[in-house]
C-alpha positions in Angstrom: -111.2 82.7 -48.9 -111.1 81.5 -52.4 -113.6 82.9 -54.7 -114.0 80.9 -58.4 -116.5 81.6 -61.3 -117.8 79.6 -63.7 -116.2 79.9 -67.4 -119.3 78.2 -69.3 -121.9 81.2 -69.2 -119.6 83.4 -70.1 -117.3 81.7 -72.9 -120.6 80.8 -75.0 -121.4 84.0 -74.9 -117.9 85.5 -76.4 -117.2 82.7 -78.3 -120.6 82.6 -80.1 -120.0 86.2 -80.8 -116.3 85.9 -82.1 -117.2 82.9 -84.1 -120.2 84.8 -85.9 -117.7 87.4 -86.2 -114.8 85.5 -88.2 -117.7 83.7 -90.2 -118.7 87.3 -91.7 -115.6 89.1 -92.1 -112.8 86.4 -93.1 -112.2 85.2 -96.9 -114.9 87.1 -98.3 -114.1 87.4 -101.7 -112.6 83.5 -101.6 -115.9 81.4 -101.0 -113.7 78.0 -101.1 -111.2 79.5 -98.3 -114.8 80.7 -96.7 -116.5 77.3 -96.8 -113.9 75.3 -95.1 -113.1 78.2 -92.3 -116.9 78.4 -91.2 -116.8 74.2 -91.0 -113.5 74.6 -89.2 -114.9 77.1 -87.2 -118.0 74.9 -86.3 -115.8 72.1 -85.3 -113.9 74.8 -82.9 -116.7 75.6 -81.4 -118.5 72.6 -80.7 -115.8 70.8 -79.3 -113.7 72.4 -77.3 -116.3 72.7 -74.8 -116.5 69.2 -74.5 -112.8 68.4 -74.7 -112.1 71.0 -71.9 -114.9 69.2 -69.8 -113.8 66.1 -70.2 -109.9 66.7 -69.7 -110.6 69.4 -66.7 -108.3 71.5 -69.1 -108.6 75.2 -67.5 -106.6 78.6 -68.5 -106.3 80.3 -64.8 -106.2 83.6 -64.5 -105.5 85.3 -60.9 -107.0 88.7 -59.9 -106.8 89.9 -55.9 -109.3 88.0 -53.8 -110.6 90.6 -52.3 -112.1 92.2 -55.8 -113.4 89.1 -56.9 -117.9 89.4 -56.1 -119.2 87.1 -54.4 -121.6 85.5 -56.9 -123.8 82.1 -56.3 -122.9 80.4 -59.4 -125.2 77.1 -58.4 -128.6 78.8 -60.0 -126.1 79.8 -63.2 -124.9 75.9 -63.3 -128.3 74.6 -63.7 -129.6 77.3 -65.8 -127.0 76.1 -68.2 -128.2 72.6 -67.9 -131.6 73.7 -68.9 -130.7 75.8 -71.5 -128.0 72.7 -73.1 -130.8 69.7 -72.5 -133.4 72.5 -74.1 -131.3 72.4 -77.1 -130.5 69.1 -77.4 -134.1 68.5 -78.0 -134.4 70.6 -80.8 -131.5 68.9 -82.4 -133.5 65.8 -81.9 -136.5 67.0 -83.3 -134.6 68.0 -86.6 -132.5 65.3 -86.9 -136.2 63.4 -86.6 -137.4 65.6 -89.8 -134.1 65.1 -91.8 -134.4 61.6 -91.7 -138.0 61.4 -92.5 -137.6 64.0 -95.5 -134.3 61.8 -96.6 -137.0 58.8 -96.4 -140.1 60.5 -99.0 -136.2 61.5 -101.3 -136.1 57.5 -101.6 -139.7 57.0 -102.7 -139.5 59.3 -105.9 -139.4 57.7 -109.2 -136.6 57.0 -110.7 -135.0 59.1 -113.9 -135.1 56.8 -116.6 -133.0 59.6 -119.2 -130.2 58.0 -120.7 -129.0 61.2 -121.7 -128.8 62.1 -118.4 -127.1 59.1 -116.9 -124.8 59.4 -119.7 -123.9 63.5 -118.7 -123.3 62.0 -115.0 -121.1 59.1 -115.9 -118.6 62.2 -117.9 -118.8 64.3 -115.2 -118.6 62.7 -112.1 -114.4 61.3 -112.7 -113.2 64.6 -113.2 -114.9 65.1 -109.3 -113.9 61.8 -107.7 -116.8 61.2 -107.4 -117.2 57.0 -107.1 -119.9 54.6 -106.7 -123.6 54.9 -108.0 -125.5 57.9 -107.8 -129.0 57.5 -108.0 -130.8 60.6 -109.8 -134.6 60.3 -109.4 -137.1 63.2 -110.3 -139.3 65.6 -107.9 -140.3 69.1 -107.3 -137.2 70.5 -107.2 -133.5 70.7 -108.0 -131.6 69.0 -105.2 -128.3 66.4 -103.8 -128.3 64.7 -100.6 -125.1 63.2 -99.4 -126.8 61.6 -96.0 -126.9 57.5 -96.9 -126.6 57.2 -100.5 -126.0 59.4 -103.0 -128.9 60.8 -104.5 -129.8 64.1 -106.8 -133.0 64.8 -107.5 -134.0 66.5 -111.0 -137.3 68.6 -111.2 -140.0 66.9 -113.2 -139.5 68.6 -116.1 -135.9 68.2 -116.6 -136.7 65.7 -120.1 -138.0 69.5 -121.6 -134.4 70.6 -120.7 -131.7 71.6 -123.3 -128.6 69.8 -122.7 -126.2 73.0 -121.2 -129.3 72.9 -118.9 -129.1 69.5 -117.8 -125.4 69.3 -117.6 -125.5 72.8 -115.7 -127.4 71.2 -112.9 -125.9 68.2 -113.0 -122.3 69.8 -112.4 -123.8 71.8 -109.5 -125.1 69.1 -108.1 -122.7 66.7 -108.1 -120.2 69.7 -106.9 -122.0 69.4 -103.8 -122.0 65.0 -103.3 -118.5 65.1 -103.8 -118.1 67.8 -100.8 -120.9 66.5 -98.8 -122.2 70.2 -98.4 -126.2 68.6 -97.4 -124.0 67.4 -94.4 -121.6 70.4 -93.1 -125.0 72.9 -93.8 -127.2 70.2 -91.6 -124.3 70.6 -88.6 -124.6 74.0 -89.1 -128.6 74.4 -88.6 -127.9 71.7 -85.6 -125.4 73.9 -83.8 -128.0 77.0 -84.8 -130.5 75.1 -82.5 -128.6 73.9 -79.4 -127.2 77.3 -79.0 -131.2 78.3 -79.9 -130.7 80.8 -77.1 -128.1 82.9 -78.8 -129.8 84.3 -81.4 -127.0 85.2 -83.5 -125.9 82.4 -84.1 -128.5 81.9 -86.6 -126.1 83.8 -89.3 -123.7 81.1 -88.9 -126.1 78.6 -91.6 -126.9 81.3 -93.9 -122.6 82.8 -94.3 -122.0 78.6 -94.6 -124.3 78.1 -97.2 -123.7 81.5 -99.3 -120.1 80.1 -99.2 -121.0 76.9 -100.4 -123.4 77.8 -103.1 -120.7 80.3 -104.7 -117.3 78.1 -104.5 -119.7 75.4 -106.0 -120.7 77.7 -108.9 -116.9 78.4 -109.5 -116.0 74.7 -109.6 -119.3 73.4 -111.5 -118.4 76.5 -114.4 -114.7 74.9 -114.5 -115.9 72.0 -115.1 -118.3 72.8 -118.4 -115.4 75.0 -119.5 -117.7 78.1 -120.1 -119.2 80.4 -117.0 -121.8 81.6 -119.8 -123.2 78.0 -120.7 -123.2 77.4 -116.3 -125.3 80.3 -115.3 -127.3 80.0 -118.4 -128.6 76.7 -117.5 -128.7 77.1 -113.9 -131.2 80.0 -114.3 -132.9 78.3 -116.5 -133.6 75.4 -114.5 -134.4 77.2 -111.3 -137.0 79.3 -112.0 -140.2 78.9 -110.1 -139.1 75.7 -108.4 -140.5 74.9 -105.1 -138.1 74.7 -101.7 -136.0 71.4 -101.1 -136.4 69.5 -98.3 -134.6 69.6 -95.3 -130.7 67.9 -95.0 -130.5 68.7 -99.2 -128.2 71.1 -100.9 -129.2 72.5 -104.4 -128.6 74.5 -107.4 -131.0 77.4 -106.4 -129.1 77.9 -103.0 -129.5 81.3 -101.3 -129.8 84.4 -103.7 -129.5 83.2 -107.6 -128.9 86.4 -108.9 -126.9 87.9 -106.4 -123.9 84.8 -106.5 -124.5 85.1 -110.6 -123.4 88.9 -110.2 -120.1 87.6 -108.8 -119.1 86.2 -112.5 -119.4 90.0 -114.2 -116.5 91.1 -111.7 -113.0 90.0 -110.7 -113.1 87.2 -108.7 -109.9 86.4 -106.4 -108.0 83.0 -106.1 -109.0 80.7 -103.9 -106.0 80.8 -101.8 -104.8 82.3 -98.9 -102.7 85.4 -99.1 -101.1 88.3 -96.7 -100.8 86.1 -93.8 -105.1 85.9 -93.6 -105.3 82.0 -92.5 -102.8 81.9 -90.3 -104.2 85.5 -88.7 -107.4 83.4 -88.7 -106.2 80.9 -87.6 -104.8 82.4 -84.3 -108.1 83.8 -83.6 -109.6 80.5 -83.4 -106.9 79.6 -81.0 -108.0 82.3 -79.1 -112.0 81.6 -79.6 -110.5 77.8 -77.9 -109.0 79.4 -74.8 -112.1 81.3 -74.0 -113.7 77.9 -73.4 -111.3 77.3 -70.7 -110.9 80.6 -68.4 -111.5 80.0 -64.9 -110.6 83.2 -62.7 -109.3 82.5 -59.5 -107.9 85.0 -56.4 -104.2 85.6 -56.4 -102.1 84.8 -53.5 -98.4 84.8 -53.2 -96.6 81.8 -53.3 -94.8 80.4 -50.1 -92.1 77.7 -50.3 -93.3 74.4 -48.2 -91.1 74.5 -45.2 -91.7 78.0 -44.5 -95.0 79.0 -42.8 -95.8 83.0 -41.3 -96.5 82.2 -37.5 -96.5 85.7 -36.3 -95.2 89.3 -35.8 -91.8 90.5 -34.1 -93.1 92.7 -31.0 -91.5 94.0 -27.8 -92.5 91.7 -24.4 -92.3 88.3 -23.7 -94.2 85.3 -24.6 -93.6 81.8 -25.7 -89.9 81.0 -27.6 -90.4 80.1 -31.0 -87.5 78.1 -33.3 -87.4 81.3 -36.0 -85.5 81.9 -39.1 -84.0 85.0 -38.5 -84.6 87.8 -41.0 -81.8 89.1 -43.4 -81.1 92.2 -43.0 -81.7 91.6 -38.9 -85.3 91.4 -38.0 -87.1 94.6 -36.6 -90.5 95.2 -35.0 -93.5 94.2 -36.7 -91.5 92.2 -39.4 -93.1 88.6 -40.2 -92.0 85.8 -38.1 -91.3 82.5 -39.7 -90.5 79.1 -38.5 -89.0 75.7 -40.9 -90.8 73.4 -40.2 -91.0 69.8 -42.0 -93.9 69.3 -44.9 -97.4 67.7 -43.1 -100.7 66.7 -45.1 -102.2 69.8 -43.3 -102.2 72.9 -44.9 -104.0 75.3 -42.8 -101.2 77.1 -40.5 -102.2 76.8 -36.5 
């Protein structure tokens, strides 16, 4: 008898947990450190699954066959199926959305504010940022990474004062030159083909409080003042409508609570006491959850040797044996060599 069960049910469920888990706890005070865990993470998660399926890679772990349950895993298997396809559609649906909201994005008038192009042109070098980026003028504050590069300024950005303009400017750029539209959109995709797991919805809104408040560290670097940054930030936020889907922007998550973060000590943004690598080995862990396949344990026999009976008083049919060492006794085991077939059942 060998009994197996089926690792998928059960690792999405524990890694899903661990992984919302590591998202909320580790680097919390270091939003960089946080931002590119929680994408590493993703990655981790996403995956491995896949990798493991296609490669037939399997962590075995043996428990004694007779306390393994009996379990019909067929109606698991295609409950699975249903649940993955299920998702799958979703992700299509918003990936449908995302394009046609990236599609209205390119149909906004263009910003014809020199001033402006001239704030971009200073400020994009010192983010590597290369290429043209087109800045045209909506409802709202946002960057979108998806295609070309594009930031949208609200309408009444010519009103602004300059630390206002170059406030959003740096933010927003900040967020092209790390293609944040594009790690939060993974995010919300993984959120809906695990749509059955509902805490995996956390897993967007830790990734994009990350992003919004390493990007407010950087951007405020880069204008040499924290006061000038949140200044014009606020300014420019204030009673704008909600960006579109697959965008990043200024106004990101709560304004006033990443703001609050500049009045205290902020820590580095670098690993320290061992916390990556700790992390680290907990994703390794989170992989080899993916892969456990529990199977009965059996002791291992050599090839040539097979158990063909029990010693016992009486006669009966002579057997070629391999004596037993010390001498063999009643009811020992009887073995006989014989040379390696294709069958492996004993007679």
């Amino acid at each position: 008898l060998e009994a197996k069960c089926t690792p998928v049910p059960i690792a999405i469920l524990l890694s899903s947990l661990l992984a919302i888990g590591l998202a909320s706890v580790v680097f919390r005070d270091r939003p960089a450190s946080r931002r590119l865990f929680i994408i590493t993470l993703m990655f981790i998660f996403a995956l491995v699954p896949l990798l493991c399926l296609i490669f037939g890679l399997q962590l075995r772990i043996g428990v004694p066959g007779d306390s393994l349950p009996q379990v019909t895993i067929a109606g698991i298997d295609r409950a699975s199926l249903l649940l993955l396809g299920s998702g799958l559609m979703l992700v299509g649906v918003q990936l449908l959305l995302v394009f046609r909201a990236r599609s209205r994005l390119n149909q906004l008038p263009l910003m014809r504010d020199e001033a402006a192009r001239g704030l971009l042109e200073e400020l994009a070098p010192a983010l590597g940022v290369s290429g043209e980026v087109v800045v045209r003028t909506g409802v709202s504050n946002c960057s979108s990474s998806l295609g070309s590069r594009l930031i949208v300024l609200a309408n009444d950005s010519d009103s602004w004062q300059q630390e206002t303009r170059q406030a959003v400017l740096a933010h927003e750029l900040v967020h092209l030159s790390r293609r944040d539209d594009l790690w939060l959109l993974l995010a919300r995709l993984l959120m809906l083909q695990f749509w059955w797991l509902p805490w995996l919805r956390l897993l967007p809104r830790y990734l994009e409080a990350a992003i919004e408040e390493s990007c407010d560290d950087l951007a405020a670097y880069l204008m040499r003042s924290e006061q000038r940054y949140l200044h014009g930030v606020f300014r420019a936020v204030k009673g704008l409508a909600p960006v579109p889907s697959g965008t990043a922007q200024a106004a990101g998550g709560s304004v006033l609570e990443r703001f609050r973060r500049f009045s205290t000590y902020r820590d580095q943004q670098l690993d320290s006491r061992g916390l990556y690598w700790a992390s680290l080995t907990l994703l390794t862990s989170l992989a080899l959850v993916w892969t456990v396949k529990v199977v009965p344990l059996s002791e291992p026999l050599s090839d040539d040797v097979r158990i063909v009976g029990t010693a016992a008083e009486g006669g009966g049919e002579s057997l070629s044996v391999r004596l037993g060492d010390p001498p063999l006794t009643l009811n020992d085991d009887v073995t006989r060599t014989e040379l390696p077939t294709s069958d492996h059942d004993p007679p």
